[in-house]
LUMBA-718717 format. One line per 8 residues: number of its first residue (from 1); for each residue x negated, y negated, z negated of N, C-alpha, C. Coordinates in steps of 0.1 Angstrom, whole numbers, padded with zeros to 4 digits. Layout:
N
NUM = X:Y:Z:X:Y:Z:X:Y:Z | ...
This chain:
174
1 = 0087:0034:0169:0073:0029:0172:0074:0021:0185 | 0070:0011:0184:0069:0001:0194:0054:-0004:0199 | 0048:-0006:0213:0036:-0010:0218:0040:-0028:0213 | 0035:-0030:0206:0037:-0046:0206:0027:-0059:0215 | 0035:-0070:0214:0024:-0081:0225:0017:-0089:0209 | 0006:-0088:0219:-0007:-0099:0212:-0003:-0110:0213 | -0007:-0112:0196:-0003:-0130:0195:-0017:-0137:0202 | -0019:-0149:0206:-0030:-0148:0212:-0038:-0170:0206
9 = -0045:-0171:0204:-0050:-0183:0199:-0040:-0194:0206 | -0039:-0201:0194:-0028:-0212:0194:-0014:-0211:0189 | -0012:-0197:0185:0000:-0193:0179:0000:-0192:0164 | 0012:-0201:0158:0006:-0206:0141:0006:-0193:0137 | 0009:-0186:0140:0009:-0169:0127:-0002:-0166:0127 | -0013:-0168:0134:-0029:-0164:0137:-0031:-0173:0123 | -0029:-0183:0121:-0035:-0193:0116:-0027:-0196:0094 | -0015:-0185:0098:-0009:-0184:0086:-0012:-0177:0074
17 = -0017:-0177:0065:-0024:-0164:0054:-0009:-0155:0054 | -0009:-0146:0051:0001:-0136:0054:0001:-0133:0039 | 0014:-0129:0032:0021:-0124:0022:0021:-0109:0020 | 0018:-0110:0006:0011:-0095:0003:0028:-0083:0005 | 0025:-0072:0009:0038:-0065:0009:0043:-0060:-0004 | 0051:-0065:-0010:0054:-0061:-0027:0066:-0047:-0028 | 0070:-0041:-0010:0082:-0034:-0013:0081:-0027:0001 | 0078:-0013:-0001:0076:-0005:0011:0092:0002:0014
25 = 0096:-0008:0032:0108:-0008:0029:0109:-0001:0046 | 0116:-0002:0050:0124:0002:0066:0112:-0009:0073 | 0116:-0019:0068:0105:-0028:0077:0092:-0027:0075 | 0085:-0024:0070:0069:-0019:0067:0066:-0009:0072 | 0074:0002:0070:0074:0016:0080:0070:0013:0093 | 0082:0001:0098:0079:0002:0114:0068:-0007:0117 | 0065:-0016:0109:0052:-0026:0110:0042:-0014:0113 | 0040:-0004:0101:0030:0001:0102:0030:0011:0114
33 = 0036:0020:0120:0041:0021:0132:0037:0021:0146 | 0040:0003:0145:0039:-0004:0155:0027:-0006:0154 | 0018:-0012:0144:0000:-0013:0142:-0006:-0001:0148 | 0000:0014:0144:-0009:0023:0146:-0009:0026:0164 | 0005:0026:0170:0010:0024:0185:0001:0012:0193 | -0001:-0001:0188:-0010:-0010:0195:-0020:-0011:0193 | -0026:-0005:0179:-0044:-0003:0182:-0046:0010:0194 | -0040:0021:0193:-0046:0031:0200:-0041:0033:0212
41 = -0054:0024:0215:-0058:0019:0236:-0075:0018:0231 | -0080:0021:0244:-0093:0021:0248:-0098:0004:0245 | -0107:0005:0238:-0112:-0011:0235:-0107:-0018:0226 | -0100:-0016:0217:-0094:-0021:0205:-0098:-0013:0187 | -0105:-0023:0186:-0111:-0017:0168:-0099:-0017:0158 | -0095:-0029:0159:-0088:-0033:0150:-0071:-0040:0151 | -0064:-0040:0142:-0052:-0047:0146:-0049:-0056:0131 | -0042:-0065:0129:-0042:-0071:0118:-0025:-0076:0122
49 = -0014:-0072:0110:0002:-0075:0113:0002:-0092:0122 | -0006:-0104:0117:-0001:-0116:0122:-0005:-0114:0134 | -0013:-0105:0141:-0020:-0109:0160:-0011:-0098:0164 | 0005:-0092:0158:0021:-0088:0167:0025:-0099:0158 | 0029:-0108:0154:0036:-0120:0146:0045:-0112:0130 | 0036:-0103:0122:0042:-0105:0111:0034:-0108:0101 | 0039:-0116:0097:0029:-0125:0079:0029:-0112:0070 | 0027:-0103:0073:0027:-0094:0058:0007:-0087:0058
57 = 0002:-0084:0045:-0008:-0080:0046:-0011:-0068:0051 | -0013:-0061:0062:-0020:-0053:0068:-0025:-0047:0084 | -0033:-0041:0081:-0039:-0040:0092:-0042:-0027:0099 | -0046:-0018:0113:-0049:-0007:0115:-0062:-0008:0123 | -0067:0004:0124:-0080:0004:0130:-0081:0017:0137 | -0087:0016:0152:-0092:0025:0159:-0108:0027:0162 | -0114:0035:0150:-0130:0034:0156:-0135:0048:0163 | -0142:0048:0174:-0143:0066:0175:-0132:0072:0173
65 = -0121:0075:0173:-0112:0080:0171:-0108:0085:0161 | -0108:0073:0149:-0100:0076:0138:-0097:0064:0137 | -0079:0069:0132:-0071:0055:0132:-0062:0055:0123 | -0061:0047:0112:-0058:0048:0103:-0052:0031:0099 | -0047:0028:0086:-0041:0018:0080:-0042:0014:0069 | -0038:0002:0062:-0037:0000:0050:-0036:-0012:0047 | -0024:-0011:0037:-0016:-0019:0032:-0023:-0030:0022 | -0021:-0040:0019:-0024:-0050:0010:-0042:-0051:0007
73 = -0051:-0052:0019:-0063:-0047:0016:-0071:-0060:0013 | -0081:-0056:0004:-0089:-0065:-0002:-0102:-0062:-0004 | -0111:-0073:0003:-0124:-0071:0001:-0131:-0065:-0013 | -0136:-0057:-0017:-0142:-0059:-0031:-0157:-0056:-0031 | -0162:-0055:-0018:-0179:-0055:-0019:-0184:-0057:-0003 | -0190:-0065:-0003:-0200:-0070:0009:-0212:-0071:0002 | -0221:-0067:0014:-0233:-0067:0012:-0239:-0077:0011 | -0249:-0084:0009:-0258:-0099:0008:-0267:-0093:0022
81 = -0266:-0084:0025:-0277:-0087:0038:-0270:-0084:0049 | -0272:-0088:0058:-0266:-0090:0072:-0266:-0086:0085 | -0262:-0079:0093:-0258:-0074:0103:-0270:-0081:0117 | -0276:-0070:0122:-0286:-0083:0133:-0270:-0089:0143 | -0273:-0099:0148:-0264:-0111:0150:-0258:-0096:0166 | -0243:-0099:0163:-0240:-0089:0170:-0226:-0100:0181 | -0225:-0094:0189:-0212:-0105:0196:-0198:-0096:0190 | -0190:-0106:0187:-0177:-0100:0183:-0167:-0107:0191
89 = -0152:-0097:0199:-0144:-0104:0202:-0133:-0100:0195 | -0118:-0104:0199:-0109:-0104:0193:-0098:-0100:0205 | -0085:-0096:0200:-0076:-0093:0206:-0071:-0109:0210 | -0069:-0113:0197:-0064:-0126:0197:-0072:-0139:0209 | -0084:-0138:0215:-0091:-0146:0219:-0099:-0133:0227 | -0087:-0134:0237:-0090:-0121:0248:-0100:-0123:0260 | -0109:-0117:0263:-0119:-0116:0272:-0132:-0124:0266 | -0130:-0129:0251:-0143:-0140:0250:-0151:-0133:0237
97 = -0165:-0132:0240:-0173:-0124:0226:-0180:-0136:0227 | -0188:-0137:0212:-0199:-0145:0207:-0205:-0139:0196 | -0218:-0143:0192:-0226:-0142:0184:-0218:-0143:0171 | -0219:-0134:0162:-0208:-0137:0151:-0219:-0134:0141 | -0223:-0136:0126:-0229:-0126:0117:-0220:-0119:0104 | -0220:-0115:0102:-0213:-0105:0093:-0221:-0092:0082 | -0216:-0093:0069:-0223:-0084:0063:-0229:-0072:0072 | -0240:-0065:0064:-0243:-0051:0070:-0230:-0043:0064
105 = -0228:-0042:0050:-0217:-0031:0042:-0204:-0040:0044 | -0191:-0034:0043:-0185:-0040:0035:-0176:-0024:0036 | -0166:-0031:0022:-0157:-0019:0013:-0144:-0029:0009 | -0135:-0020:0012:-0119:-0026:0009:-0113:-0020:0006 | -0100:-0021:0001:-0093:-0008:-0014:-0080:-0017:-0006 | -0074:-0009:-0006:-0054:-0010:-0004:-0049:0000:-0007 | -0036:0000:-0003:-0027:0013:-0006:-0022:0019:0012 | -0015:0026:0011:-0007:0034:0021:0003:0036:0018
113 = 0016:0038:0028:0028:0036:0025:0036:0044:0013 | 0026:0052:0006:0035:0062:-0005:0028:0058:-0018 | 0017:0048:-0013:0012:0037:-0026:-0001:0043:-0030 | -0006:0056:-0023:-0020:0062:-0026:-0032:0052:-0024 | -0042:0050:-0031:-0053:0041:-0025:-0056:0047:-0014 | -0062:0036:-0005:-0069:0036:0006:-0083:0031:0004 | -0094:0034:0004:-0104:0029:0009:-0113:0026:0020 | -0117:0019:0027:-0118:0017:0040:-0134:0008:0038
121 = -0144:0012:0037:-0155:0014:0037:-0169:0017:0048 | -0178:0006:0053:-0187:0011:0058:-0197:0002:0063 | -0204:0004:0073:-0216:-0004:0076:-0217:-0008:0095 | -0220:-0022:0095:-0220:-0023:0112:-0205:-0026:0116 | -0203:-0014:0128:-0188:-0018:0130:-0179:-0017:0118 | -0179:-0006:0108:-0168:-0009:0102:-0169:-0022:0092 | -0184:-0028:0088:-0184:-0038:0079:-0178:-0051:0088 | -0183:-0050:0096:-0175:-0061:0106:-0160:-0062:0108
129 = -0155:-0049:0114:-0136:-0049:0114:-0129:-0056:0100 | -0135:-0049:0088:-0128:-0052:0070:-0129:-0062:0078 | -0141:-0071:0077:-0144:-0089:0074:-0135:-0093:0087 | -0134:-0087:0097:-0127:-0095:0108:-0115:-0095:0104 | -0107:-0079:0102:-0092:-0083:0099:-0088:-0088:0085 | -0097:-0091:0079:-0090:-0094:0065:-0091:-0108:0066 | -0102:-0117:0075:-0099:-0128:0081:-0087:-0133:0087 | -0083:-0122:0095:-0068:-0124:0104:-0059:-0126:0091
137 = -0058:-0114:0079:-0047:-0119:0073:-0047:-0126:0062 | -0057:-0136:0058:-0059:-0150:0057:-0058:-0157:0061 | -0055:-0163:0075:-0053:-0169:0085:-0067:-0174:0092 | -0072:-0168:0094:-0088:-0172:0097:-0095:-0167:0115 | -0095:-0170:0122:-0098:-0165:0132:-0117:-0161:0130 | -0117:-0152:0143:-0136:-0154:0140:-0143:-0162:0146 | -0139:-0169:0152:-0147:-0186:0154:-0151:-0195:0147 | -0141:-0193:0136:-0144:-0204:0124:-0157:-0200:0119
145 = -0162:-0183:0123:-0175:-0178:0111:-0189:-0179:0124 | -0186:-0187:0133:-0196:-0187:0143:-0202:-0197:0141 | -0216:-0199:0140:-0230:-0210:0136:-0222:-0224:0144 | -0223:-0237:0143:-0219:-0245:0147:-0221:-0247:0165 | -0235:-0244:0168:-0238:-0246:0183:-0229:-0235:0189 | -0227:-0225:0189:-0224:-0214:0190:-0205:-0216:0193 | -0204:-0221:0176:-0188:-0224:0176:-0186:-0234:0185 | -0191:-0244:0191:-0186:-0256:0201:-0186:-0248:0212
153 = -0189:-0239:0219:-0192:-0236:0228:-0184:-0225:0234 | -0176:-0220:0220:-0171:-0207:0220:-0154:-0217:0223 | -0154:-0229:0215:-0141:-0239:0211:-0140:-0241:0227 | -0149:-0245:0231:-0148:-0247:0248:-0142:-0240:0261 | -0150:-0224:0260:-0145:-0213:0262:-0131:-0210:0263 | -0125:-0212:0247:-0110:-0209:0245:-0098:-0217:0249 | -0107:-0230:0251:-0097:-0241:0253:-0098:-0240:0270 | -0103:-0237:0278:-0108:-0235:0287:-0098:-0221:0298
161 = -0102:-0209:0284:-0089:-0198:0286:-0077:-0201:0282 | -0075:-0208:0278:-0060:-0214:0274:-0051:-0220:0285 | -0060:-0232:0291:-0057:-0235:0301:-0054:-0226:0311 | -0063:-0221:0318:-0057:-0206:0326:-0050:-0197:0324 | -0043:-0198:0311:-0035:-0190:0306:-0038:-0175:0298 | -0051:-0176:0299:-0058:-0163:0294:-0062:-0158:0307 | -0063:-0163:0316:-0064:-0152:0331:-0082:-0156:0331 | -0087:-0145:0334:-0104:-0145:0337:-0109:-0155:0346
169 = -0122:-0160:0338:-0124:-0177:0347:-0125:-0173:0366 | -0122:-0180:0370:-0125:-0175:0384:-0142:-0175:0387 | -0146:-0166:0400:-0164:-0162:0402:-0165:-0174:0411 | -0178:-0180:0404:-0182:-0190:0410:-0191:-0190:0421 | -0185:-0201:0433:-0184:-0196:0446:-0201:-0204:0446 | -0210:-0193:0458:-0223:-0198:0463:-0226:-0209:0470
């Protein structure tokens, strides 16, 4: 088990749809692992393999203190009605939240390393984490799902932290 470093916006693996796992091997053990070791810290919901740089489909989650995983997951029900407009950040696009909208429900089905289903199911935060990390391993960050005014502003922001290297904007003097 390894604490792994965040890939962080601008790095193509954020941006790569990731390859489904066809073979639970030495290397997936330790992926999964390493996912479960780097979500569980204070402030972190979610983890998705491409935001430590591996293209393979899955992801772990810390909500309330249950932390759990799953392999090759796939949306198979979202709600049609919607979440009141909540700010979402990312590991990947560190220190910056925005207005995001996102189902009220969502439900996802994968497996676990001994091939049992997983279902990973719920409403609010958890409908949000499914849609956020299954976005990640799509290649989708959550900027792309922010309303256009919103998204310019957010593009600004990032380009902005980038520049500073991710370090917090400096307090603006009186």
């Amino acid at each position: 088990m390894a604490m792994r470093d965040i890939r962080t916006f601008g790095d193509p693996v954020l941006r790569t749809p990731c390859d489904p796992i066809t073979e639970v091997d030495a290397r997936v053990r330790s992926l999964v692992d390493d996912l479960l070791e780097t979500v569980d810290y204070e402030g972190r919901a979610g983890l998705a393999a491409n935001q430590i740089g591996v293209g393979l489909r899955a992801f772990a989650w810390n909500i309330e203190g249950d932390v759990g995983y799953v392999l090759n997951p796939r949306i198979v029900e979202n709600s049609s009605e919607l979440q009141e407009l909540g700010d979402e950040g990312c590991l990947s696009v560190p220190g910056l939240w925005f207005a995001c909208e996102r189902p009220a429900y969502a439900k996802a089905v994968g497996t676990d390393l001994d091939g049992a289903e997983v279902v990973v199911e719920g409403e609010e935060i958890w409908a949000r984490l499914i849609n956020h990390e299954v976005d990640h391993l799509d290649g989708k960050l959550f900027i792309e799902r922010l309303a256009p005014d919103v998204r310019k502003n957010a593009q600004r922001q990032v380009r902005e932290a980038v520049e500073r290297g991710w370090k917090p904007a400096p307090k603006p003097t009186e």
